[in-house]
NUMI-577603 format. One record per residue (C-alpha): residue number from 1; x, y, z. Coordinates in steps of 0.05 Angstrom, whole numbers. Layout:
BEGIN
ATOM   num       px       py       pz
ATOM   NUM        X        Y        Z
...
This chain:
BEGIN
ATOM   num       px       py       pz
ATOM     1      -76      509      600
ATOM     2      -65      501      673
ATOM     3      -17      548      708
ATOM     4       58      521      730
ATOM     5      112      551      760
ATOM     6      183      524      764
ATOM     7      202      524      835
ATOM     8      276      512      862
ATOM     9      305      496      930
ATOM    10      367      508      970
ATOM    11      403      489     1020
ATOM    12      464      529     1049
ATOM    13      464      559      991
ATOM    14      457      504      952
ATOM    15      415      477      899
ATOM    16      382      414      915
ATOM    17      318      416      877
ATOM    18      300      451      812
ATOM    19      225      419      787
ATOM    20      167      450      748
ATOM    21      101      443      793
ATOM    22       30      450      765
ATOM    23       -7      509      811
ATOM    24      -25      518      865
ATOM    25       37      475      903
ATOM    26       40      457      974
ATOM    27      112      451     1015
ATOM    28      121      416     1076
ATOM    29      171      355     1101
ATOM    30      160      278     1094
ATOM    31       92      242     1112
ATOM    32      107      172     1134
ATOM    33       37      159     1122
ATOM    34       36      175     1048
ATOM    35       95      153     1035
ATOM    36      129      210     1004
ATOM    37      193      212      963
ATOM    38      231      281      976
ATOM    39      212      327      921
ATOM    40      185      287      887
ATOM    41      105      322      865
ATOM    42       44      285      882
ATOM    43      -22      314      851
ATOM    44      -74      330      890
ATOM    45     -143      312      871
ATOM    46     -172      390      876
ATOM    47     -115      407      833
ATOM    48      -38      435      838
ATOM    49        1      387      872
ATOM    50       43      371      944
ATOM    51      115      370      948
ATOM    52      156      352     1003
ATOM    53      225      392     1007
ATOM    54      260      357     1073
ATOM    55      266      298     1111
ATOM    56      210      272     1158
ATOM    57      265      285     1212
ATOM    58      275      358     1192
ATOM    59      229      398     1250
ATOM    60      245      457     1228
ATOM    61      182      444     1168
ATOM    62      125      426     1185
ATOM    63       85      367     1147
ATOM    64       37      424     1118
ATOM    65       75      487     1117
ATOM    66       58      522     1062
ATOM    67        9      542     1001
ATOM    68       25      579      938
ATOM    69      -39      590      906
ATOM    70      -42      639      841
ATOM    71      -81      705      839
ATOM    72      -67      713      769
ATOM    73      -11      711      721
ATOM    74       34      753      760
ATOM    75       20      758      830
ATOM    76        6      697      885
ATOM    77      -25      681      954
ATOM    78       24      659     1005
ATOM    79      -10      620     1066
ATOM    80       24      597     1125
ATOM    81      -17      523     1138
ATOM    82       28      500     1189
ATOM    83       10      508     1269
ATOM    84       73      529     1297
ATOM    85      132      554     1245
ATOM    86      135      619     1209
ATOM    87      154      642     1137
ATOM    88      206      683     1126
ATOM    89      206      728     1057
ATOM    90      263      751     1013
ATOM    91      236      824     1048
ATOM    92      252      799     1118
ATOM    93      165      799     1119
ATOM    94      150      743     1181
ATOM    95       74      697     1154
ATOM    96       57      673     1221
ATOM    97       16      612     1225
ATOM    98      -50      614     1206
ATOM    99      -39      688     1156
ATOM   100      -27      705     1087
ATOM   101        1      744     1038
ATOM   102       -8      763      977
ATOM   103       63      779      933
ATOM   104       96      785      859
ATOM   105      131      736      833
ATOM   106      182      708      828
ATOM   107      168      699      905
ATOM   108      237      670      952
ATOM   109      209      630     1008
ATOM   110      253      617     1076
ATOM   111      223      547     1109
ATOM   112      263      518     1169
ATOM   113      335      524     1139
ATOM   114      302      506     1070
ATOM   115      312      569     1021
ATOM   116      246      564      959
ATOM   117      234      606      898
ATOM   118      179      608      852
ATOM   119      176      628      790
ATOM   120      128      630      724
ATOM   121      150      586      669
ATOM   122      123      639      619
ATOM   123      174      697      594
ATOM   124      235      681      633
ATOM   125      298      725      661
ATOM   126      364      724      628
ATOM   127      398      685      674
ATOM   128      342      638      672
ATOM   129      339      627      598
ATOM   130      413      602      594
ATOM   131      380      534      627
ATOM   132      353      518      551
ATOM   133      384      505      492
ATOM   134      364      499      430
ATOM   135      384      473      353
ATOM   136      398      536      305
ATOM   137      352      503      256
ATOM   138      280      472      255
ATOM   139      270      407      257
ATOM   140      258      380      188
ATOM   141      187      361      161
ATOM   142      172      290      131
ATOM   143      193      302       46
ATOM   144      240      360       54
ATOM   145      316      375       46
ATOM   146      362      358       91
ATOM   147      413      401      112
ATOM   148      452      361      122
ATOM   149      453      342       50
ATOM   150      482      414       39
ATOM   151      530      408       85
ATOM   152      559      325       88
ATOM   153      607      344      146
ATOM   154      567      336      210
ATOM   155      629      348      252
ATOM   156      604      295      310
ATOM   157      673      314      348
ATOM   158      661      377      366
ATOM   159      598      364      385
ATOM   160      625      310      436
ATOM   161      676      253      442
ATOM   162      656      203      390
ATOM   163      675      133      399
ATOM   164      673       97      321
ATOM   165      638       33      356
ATOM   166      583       75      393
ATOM   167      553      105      326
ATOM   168      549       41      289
ATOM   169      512       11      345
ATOM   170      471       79      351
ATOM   171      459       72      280
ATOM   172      437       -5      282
ATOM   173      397        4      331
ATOM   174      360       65      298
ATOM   175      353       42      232
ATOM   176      309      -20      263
ATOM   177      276       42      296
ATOM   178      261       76      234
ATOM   179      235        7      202
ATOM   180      195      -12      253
ATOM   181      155       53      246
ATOM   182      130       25      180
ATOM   183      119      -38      189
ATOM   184       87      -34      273
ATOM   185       27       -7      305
ATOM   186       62        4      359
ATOM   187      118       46      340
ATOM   188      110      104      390
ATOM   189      127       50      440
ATOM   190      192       40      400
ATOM   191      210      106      400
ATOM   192      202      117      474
ATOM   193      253       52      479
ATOM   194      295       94      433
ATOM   195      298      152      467
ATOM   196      327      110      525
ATOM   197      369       52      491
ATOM   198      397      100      435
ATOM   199      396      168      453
ATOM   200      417      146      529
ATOM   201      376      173      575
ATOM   202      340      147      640
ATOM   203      267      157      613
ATOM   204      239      172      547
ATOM   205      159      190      529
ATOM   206      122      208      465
ATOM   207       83      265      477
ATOM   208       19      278      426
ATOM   209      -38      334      425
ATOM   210     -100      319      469
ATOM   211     -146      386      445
ATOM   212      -97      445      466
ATOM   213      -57      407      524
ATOM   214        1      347      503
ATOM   215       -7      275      534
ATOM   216       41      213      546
ATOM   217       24      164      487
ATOM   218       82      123      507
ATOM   219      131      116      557
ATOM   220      197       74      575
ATOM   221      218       39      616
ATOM   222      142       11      642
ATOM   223      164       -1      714
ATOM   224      171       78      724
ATOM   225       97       90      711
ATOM   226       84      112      772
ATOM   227      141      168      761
ATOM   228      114      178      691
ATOM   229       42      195      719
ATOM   230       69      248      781
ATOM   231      121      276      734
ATOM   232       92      312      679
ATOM   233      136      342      627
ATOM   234      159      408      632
ATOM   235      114      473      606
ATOM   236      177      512      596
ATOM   237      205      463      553
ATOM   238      145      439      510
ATOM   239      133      523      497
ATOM   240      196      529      472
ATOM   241      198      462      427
ATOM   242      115      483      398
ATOM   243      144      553      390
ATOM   244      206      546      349
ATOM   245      199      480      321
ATOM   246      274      451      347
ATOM   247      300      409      391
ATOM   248      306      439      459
ATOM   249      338      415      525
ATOM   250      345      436      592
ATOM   251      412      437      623
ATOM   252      407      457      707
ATOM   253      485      451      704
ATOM   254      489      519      674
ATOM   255      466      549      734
ATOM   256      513      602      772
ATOM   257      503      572      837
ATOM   258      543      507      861
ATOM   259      514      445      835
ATOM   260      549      400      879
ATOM   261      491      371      909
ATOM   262      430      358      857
ATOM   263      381      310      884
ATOM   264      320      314      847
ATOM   265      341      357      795
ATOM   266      322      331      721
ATOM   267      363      341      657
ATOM   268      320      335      597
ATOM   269      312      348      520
ATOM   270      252      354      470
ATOM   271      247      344      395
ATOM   272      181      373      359
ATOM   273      155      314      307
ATOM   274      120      354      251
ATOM   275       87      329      191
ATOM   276       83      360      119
ATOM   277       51      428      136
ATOM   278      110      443      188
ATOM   279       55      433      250
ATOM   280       84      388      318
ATOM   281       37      332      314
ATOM   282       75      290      372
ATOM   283      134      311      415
ATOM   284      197      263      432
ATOM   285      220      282      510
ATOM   286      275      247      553
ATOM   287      290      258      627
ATOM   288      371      243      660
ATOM   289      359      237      731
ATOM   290      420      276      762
ATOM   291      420      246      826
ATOM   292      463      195      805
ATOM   293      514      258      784
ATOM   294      561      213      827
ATOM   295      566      149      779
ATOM   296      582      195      718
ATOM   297      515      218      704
ATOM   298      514      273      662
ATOM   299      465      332      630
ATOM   300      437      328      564
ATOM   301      488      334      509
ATOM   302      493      378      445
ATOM   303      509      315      407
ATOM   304      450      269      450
ATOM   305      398      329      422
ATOM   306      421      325      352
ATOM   307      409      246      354
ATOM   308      346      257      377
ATOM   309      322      304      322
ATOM   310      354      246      280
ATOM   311      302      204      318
ATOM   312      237      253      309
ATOM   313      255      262      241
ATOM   314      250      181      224
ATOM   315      191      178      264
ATOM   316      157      242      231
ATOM   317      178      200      156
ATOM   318      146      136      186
ATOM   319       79      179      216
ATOM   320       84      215      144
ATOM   321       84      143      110
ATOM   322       27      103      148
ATOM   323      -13      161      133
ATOM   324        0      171       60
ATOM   325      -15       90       72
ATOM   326      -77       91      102
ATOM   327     -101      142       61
ATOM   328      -84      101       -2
ATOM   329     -116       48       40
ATOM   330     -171       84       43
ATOM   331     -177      111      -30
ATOM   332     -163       52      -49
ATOM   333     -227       10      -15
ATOM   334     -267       67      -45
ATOM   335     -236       68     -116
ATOM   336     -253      -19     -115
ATOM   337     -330        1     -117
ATOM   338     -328       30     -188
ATOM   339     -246       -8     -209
ATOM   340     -216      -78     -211
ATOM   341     -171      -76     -144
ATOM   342     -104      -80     -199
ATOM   343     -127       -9     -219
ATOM   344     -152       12     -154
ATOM   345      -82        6     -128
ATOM   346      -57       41     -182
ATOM   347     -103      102     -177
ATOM   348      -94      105      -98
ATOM   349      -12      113     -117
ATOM   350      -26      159     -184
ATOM   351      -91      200     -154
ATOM   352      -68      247     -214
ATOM   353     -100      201     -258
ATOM   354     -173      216     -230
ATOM   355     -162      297     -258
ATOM   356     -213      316     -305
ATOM   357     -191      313     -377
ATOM   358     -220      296     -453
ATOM   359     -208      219     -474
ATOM   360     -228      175     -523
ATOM   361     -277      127     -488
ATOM   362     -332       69     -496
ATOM   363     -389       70     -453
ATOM   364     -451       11     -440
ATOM   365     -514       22     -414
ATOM   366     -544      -46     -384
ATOM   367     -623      -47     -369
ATOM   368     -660     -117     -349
ATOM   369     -720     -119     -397
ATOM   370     -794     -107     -368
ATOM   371     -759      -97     -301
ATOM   372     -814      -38     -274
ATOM   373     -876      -89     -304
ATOM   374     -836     -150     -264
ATOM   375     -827     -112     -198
ATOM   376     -899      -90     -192
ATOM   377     -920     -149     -182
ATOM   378     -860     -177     -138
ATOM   379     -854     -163      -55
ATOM   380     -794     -104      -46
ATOM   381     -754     -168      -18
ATOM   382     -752     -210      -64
ATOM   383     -748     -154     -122
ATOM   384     -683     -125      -69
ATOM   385     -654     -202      -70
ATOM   386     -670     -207     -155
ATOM   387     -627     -151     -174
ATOM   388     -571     -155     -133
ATOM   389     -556     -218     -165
ATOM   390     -564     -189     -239
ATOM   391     -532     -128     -218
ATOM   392     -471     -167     -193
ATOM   393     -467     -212     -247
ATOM   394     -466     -155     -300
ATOM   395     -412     -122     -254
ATOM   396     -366     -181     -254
ATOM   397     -374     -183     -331
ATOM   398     -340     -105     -335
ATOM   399     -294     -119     -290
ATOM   400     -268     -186     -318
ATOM   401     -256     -138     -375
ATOM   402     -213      -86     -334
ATOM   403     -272      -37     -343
ATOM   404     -300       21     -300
ATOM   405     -365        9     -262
ATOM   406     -386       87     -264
ATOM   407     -462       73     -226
ATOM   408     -526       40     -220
ATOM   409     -597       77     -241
ATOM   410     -638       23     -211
ATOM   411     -633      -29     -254
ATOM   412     -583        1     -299
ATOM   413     -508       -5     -301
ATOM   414     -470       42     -337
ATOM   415     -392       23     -347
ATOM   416     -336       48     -388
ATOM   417     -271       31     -416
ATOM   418     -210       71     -433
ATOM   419     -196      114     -374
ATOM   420     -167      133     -321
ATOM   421     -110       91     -359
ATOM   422     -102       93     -431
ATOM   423     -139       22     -467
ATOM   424     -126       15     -540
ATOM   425     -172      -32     -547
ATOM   426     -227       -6     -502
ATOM   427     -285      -15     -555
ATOM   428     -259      -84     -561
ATOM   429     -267      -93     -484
ATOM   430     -327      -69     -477
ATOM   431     -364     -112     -535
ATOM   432     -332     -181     -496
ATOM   433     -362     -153     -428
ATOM   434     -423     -143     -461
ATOM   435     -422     -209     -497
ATOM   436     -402     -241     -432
ATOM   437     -469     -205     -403
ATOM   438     -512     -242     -455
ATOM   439     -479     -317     -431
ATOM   440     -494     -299     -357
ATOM   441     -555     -287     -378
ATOM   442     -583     -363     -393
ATOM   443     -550     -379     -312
ATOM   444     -593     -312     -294
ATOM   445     -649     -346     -320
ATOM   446     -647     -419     -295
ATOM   447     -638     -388     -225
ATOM   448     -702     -339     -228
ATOM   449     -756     -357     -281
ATOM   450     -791     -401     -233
ATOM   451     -807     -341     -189
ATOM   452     -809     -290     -248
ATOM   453     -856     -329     -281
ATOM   454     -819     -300     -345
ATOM   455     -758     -305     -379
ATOM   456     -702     -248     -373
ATOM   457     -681     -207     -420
ATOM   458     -625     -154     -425
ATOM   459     -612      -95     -465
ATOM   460     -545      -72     -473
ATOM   461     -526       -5     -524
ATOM   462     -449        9     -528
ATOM   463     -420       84     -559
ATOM   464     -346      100     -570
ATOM   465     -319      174     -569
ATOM   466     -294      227     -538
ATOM   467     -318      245     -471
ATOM   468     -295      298     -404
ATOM   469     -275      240     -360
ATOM   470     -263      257     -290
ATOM   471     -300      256     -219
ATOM   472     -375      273     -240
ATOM   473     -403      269     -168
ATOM   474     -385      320     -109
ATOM   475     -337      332      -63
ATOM   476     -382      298       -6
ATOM   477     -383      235      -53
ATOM   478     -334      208     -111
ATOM   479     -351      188     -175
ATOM   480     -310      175     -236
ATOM   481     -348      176     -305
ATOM   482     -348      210     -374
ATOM   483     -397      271     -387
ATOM   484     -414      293     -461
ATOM   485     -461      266     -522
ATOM   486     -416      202     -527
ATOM   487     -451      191     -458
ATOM   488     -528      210     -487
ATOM   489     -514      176     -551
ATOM   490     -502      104     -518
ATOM   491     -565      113     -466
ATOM   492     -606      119     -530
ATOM   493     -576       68     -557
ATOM   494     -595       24     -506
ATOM   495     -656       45     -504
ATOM   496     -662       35     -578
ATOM   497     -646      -33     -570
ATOM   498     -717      -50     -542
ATOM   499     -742      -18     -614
ATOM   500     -703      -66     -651
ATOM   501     -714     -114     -610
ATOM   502     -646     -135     -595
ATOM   503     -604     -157     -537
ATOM   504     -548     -120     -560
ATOM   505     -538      -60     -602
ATOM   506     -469      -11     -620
ATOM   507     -462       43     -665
ATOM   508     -418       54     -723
ATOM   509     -365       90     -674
ATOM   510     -356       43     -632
ATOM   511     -362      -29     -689
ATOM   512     -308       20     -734
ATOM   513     -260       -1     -675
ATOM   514     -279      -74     -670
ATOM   515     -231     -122     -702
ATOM   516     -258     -185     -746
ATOM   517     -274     -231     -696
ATOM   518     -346     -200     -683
ATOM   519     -397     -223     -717
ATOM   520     -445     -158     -730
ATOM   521     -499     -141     -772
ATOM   522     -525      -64     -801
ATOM   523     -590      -51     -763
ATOM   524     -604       16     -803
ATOM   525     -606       87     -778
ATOM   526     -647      107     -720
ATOM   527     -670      184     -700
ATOM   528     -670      182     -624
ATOM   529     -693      233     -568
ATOM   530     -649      304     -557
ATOM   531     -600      272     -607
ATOM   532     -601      322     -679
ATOM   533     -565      271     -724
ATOM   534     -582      199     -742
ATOM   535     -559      144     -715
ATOM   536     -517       85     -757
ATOM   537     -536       22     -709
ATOM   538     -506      -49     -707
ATOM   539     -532     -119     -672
ATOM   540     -470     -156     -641
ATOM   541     -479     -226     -647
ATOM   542     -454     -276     -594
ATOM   543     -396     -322     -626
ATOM   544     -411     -386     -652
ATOM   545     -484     -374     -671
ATOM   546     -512     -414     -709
ATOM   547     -530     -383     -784
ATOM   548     -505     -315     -761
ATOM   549     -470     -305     -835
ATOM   550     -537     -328     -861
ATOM   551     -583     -281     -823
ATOM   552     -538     -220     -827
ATOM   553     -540     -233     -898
ATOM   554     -605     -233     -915
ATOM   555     -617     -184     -865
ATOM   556     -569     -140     -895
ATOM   557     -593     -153     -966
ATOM   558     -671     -129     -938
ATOM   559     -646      -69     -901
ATOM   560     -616      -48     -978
ATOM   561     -681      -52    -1011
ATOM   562     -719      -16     -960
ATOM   563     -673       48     -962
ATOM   564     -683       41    -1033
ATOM   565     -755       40    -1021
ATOM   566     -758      -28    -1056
ATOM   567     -811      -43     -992
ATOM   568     -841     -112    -1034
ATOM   569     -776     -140    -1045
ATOM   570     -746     -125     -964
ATOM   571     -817     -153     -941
ATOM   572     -812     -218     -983
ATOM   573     -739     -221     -962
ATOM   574     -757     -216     -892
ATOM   575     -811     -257     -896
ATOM   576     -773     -316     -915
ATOM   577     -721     -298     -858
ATOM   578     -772     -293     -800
ATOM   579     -810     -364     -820
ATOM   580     -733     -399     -811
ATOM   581     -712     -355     -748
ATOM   582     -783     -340     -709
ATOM   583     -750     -308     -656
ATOM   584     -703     -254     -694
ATOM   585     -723     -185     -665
ATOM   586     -700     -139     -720
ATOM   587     -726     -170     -777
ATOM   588     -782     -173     -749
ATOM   589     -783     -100     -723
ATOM   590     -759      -86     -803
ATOM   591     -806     -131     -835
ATOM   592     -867      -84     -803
ATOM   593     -837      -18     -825
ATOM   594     -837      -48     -896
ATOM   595     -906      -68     -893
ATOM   596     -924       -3     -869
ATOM   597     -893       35     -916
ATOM   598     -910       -8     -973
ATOM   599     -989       -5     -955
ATOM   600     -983       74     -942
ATOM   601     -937       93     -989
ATOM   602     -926      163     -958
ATOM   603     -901      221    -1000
ATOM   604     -837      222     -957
ATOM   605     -798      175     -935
ATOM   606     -737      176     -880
ATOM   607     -702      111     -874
ATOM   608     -689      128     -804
ATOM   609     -724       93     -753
ATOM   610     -753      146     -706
ATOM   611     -767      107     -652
ATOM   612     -810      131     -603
ATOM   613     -793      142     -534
ATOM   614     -725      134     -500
């Protein structure tokens, strides 16, 4: 951070300056050509800046004067730039034109009848210090409790003379503060406003971090831009605020030496905005001009800082709220890849949800049916354009059904229903997405036989129990599934589903929790990969089909007599069923175990279908 040093200026003893100057600072009188306003600082482009401390009359100062350059953090090089006039030190030392000197500081100057001193803004003398003020207390941070809450009775009177119709208007006009900063962008700009229309100052800025300096983010009223940009805020004040965390203002009136005559001089106050952790994220500053001490102008109150920290408070809340927003904004977008946007909402408010815990669950596996054989002989284009439309279409179906679209393994979905919120019915849902699957299915196919040169097919397998729900992926990247065998049970049983030859396939878990509106018939018991136990398996029927009862019947009745190794009387019953209903997968799949066995007749026998492969 660049070096500044607070430098003040007298006149018969008077003060008539008192600004804070970036290093290294030049001193001389007026320039007609640049146009100069008396002390007022002008930067100069290889750094520090020139300020002009009399009249362009005043011949006693020369136009360049003098230079103040730092050596280091305590000691400085005085040069004498002018042609003719001297420099006269505190020590009675005479700079002749054209030397230097290098001295301590603080460092008291003698220009003409012009009296300068300069000072650090770092670690300051007693007498100095009584220029700033601060709050006993921090200012609050955005969720915690007021103290004012403790203590109801502000006492606003002995903080200053309170007139009853002042504070309401104060108070209208800051509560459409406050509410702007959650409804506008541009709310930074309000608060500058504020700082002038409310607290009642002559200038007001917002002051945020830019790496380990502050910046102006906004300023009021526009027309003093040029003042904003020459006038940066002061050091000495903005250390104080970022170290203790209160409001802080600077009050020149407290100095010991007549005040009569202030021109240039600047009254101002500083409020830290912090956010949750207690850090200053932006800074509130106003400036009171006190050359115009003769209309009634006055320093910055005890009462005028407390409605400030009022101010940086409601702005820190409003700061504290768009981001809690935009996060939830965020986590939100990201929660509607794998959640309808109803519960996406609700998990971006409840995020507490999301924690890892054991629930009752369904889950569906979803593969497309001779999809590797298909694609080998399809472009990567048109194979890209092919399942993005079935993968959509089977997403739609789980989400229609308020379920959770946990991930894609090429061209599987895998969903689940009953968490993050609580579904009662969550094996009921995930049967109708499923069955809704199967009707998108004959659209799926109108769209792409043509250029599959094959029908489409889908194999769906649905298991209900209890899984470890919670955020399966990383920290890097989210995602919310189960974990456990009720997840490996219902891959297999998708995969068994191809054995059977069936669209779609549940287990006994998951049609135990089905109410008696789905049609299902008893496939038999299947042995699958890594899984110990068999397998009770079910075929879910699609309403309205016709001869369902009929088929699941017979079915049923043939499934009987082949556990009961009765393999004549399930092959003639099976028969019969395949000749009416040619294209019924599991009877036929059935009907050639029964042949089998009947023609081996092995020793052993294990109803179980072992399939063989996943």
């Amino acid at each position: 951070m660049a070096q500044t040093w607070m430098v003040s200026a007298y006149n018969d003893r008077m003060l008539s300056m008192l600004k804070e100057c970036p290093a290294p600072v030049e001193f001389g009188r007026q320039s007609s050509r640049a146009g100069e306003e008396l002390f007022h600082p002008i930067p100069q482009s290889e750094g520090g800046c020139r300020l002009a401390i009399a009249p362009i009359d005043d011949l006693t100062i020369s136009r360049r004067h003098a230079r103040v350059e730092p050596v280091d953090s305590e000691r400085v090089l005085v040069q004498n730039i002018s042609e003719k006039n001297t420099i006269s030190f505190e020590d009675g030392f005479q700079l002749r034109p054209g030397r230097e000197r290098e001295v301590t500081l603080p460092v008291v100057l003698k220009l003409g009848v012009k009296v300068l001193r300069v000072e650090s803004t770092g670690p300051r003398e007693e007498s100095t210090l009584r220029l700033i003020q601060s709050l006993e207390e921090p200012t609050l941070v955005p969720g915690a409790e007021s103290r004012w809450a403790r203590s109801a009775n502000l006492n606003l009177e002995a903080a200053g003379t309170v007139d009853s119709k002042g504070v309401f208007d104060w108070l209208r006009v800051m509560i459409r503060v406050l509410q702007s900063a959650a409804t506008d962008t541009d709310f930074f700009q309000k608060g500058a406003q504020a700082i002038v229309e409310v607290v009642g100052l002559d200038m007001g800025r917002v002051l945020t971090r830019d790496g380990d300096d502050w910046k102006t983010a906004s300023f009021f009223p526009l027309e003093e831009e040029e003042y904003e940009r020459t006038n940066p805020p002061s050091r000495m004040v903005l250390s104080r605020v970022i170290e203790e965390k209160k409001v802080t203002w600077f009050d020149p009136m407290k100095m010991d030496e007549d005040c009569s005559s202030l021109a240039g001089v600047t009254s101002v106050v500083a409020a830290p905005v912090r956010d949750r952790a207690g850090e200053v994220i932006a800074i509130l500053y106003g400036e009171r001009r006190l050359q115009a001490l003769m209309t009634g102008a006055r320093p910055v109150s005890r009462l005028e800082a407390m409605v400030l920290e009022v101010l940086a408070v409601g702005l820190a809340g409003g700061l504290a709220r768009l981001e809690q927003e935009h996060a939830a904004l965020a986590l939100q977008t990201q929660f509607e890849q794998f959640f309808t946007p109803e519960l996406a909402r609700s998990l971006a408010e409840h995020p507490e949800l999301l924690n890892g815990r054991d629930m009752e669950i369904t889950v569906l596996f979803c593969d497309i049916h001779g999809f590797s054989r298909i694609t080998r002989k399809q472009p990567p284009a048109f194979t890209m354009e092919w399942i993005q439309d079935v993968l959509s279409t089977i997403s739609e179906c789980v989400l229609s059904s308020q379920g959770v679209l946990v991930d894609y393994i090429g061209d599987e979905v895998m969903a689940m229903w009953g968490a993050p919120t609580l579904q009662p019915d969550h094996a009921e849902r995930a049967c109708y997405a499923a069955l809704d699957m199967i009707a998108a299915l004959k659209c799926l196919d109108e769209r792409w036989r043509d250029r599959l040169g094959e029908p489409m097919g889908l194999g769906i397998g649905i298991n209900t129990g209890i899984a470890r729900v919670g955020n399966t992926g990383s920290r890097r990247k989210f995602k919310y599934g189960p974990l456990g065998d009720t997840v490996n049970v219902a891959s297999r049983v998708q995969g068994a589903a191809k054995y059977f030859k069936s669209s779609l396939v549940v287990t006994r878990a998951t049609r135990d929790r089905l109410g008696q509106e789905f049609q299902l018939r008893r496939l038999g018991a299947a042995r699958v990969v890594n899984i110990s136990d068999p397998i009770e398996l079910f075929e879910l029927f699609p309403p309205n089909q016709p001869d369902a009862s009929a088929v699941i019947q017979s079915y049923e009745e043939a499934l009987t007599a082949f556990e009961n190794r009765e393999f004549l009387t399930a092959s003639t019953i099976l028969g019969r069923l395949v000749s009416s209903h040619r294209t019924d997968g599991p009877s036929f799949a059935l009907l050639a175990r029964a042949i089998a066995y009947y023609v081996d007749q092995p020793e052993t026998f294990d109803p179980a279908f072992r399939l063989p492969g996943k």
